[in-house]
C-alpha positions in Angstrom: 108.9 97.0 87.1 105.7 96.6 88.1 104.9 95.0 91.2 101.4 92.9 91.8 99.7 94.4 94.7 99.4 92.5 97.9 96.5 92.8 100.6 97.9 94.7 103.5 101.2 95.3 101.5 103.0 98.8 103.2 106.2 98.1 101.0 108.9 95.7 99.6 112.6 95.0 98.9 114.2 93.2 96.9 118.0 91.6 97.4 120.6 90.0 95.7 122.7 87.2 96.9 125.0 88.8 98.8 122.0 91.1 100.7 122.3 94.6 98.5 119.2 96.0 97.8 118.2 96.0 94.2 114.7 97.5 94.7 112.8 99.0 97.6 109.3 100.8 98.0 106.5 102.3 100.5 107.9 101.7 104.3 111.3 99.8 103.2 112.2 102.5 100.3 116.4 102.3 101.0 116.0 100.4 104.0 119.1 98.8 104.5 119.1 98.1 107.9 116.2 95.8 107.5 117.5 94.4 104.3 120.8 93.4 106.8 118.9 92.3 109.5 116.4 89.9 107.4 119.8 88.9 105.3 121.5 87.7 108.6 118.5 86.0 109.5 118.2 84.3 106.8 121.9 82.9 106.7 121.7 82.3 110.2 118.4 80.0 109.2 120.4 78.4 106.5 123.2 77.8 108.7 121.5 76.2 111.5 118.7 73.9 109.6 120.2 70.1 109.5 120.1 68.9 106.3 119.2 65.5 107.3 115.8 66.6 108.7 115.0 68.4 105.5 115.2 67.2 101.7 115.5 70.8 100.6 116.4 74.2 101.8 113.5 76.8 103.2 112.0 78.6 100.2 109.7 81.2 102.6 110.1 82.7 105.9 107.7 85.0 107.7 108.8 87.2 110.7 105.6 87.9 112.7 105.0 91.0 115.0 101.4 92.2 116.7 100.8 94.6 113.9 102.6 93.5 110.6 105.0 90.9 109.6 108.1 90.4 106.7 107.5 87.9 104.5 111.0 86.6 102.9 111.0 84.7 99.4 114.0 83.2 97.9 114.0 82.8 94.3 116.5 83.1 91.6 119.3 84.4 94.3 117.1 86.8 94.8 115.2 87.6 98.1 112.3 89.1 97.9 110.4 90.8 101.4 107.0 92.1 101.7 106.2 93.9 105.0 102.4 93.8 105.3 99.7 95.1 107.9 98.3 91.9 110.1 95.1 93.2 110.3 94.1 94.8 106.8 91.1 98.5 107.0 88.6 98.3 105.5 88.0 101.1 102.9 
């Protein structure tokens, strides 16, 4: 499958519902124990939002660090994670 590229993009998983990875490349190629930490966070999210404050559930999370950050997309009962460089080089 080909994947779009993504500015800054150092590599990507993909999981299913219940946190397996489907498909993984550059930095998180069979990265597991990211794909369980960002899974956990996301339940834990999911688990803690109160409904009444919200009308739906959160469709996009982004985990921020100094030099890169995980950017988590629900869709389909799929996740989908992007780890990308904050600051992009310039070629």
């Amino acid at each position: 499958m080909d994947r779009p590229s993504i500015p800054g993009q150092t590599g990507y998983l993909t999981l299913n519902s219940e946190g397996a990875v489907l498909t993984s490349g550059g930095d998180l190629h069979n990265d597991e124990k990211t794909a369980g930490i960002l899974h956990g966070l996301i339940t834990v999210a999911q688990d803690r939002l109160d409904p009444k404050a919200f009308k739906q559930s959160f469709k996009r999370l982004t985990v921020m660090f100094d030099d890169h950050a995980y950017v988590v997309c629900l869709s389909n009962r799929k996740t989908h994670i992007v780890k990308r460089q904050l600051v992009v080089p310039v070629n």
